[in-house]
N, C-alpha and C positions, 0 to 999 in steps of 0.2 A: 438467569445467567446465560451468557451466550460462549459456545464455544470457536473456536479460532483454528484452524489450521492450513500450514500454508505448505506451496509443494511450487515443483517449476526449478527452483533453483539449480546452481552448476556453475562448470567452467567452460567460457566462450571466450572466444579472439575479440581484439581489441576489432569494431567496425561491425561484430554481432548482432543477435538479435535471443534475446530470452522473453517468456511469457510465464511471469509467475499466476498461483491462482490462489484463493482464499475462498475456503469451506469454510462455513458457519452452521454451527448447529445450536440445538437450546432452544432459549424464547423466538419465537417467530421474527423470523429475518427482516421482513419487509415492514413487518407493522411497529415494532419495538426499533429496532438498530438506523437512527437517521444516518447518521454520517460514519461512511467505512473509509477509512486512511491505509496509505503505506509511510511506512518509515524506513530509515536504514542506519547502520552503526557498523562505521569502520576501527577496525585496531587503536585504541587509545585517544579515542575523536568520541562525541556524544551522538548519541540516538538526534537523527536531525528529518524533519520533514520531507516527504517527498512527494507525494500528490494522496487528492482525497478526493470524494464525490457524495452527495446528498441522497437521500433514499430516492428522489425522480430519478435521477440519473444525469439529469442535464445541466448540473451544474459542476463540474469539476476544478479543481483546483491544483496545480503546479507550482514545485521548486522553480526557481529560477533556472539550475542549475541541470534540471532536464525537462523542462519547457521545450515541447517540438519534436524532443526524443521517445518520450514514455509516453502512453495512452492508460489513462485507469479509466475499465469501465462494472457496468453491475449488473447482474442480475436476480431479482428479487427472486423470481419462478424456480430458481434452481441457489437459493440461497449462497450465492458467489460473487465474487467481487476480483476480477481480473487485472492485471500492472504487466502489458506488453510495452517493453524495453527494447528501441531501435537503438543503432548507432554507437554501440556501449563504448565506453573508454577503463581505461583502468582506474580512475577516479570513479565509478560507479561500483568497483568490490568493497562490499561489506556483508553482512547479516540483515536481510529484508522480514521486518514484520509487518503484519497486516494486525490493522486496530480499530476497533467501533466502540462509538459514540452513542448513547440510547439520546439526549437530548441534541434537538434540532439546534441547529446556528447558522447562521450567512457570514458571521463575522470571519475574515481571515486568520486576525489573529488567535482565535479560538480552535481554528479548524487545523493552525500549523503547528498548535501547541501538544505537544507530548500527554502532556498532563493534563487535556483535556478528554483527554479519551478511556474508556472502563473498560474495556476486555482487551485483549494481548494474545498473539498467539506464539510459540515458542520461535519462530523466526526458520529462512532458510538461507545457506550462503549462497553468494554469486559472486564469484571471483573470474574478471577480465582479466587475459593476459594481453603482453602486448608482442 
């Protein structure tokens, strides 16, 4: 089992900058959990992708929709997984979790899917005003 938790969240001005982070504890971070994802879920919209990264670290993966904006990165040493968020707008409040994957994939569609991923962490809000 791997545990999830995530912190960083709040309320910033539309043009901000937030740095969520994501603790992991449990099975060994580095050698069990390939792919760590963030997700996000606003008020009556679904849980939808938002960027993910492979246990190297050097393969990352971006929403469309903050491509340019958001940086995820990882560190295995310190069992964490970081989603620094430039630029914000108010289309970026929701409830942000952080999610791992025990099996590897490259494939996109696998890595942006929800439902690909085995642990969850209870989530923190980030609410942009404008």
């Amino acid at each position: 089992q791997v545990q999830l938790v995530e912190s960083g969240g709040g309320l910033v001005q539309a043009g901000g900058s937030l740095r969520l982070s994501c603790a992991a504890s449990g099975r060994t971070f580095s050698m069990y959990v390939n792919v760590m994802g963030w997700f996000r879920q606003a008020p009556g919209k679904e849980r939808e992708f938002v960027a993910a990264i492979n246990r190297s670290g050097n393969s990352p993966y971006y929403a469309t929709s903050v491509k340019g904006r958001f940086t995820i990165s990882r560190d295995n040493a310190k069992n964490t997984v970081d989603l620094q968020m430039n630029s914000l707008n108010t289309e970026d409040t929701a409830v942000y979790y952080c999610a791992a994957r025990d099996i590897t994939t490259s494939r996109p569609s696998v890595i942006m899917d929800r439902y690909a991923y085995d642990y969850w962490g209870q989530g923190t809000q980030v609410t942009v005003s404008s």
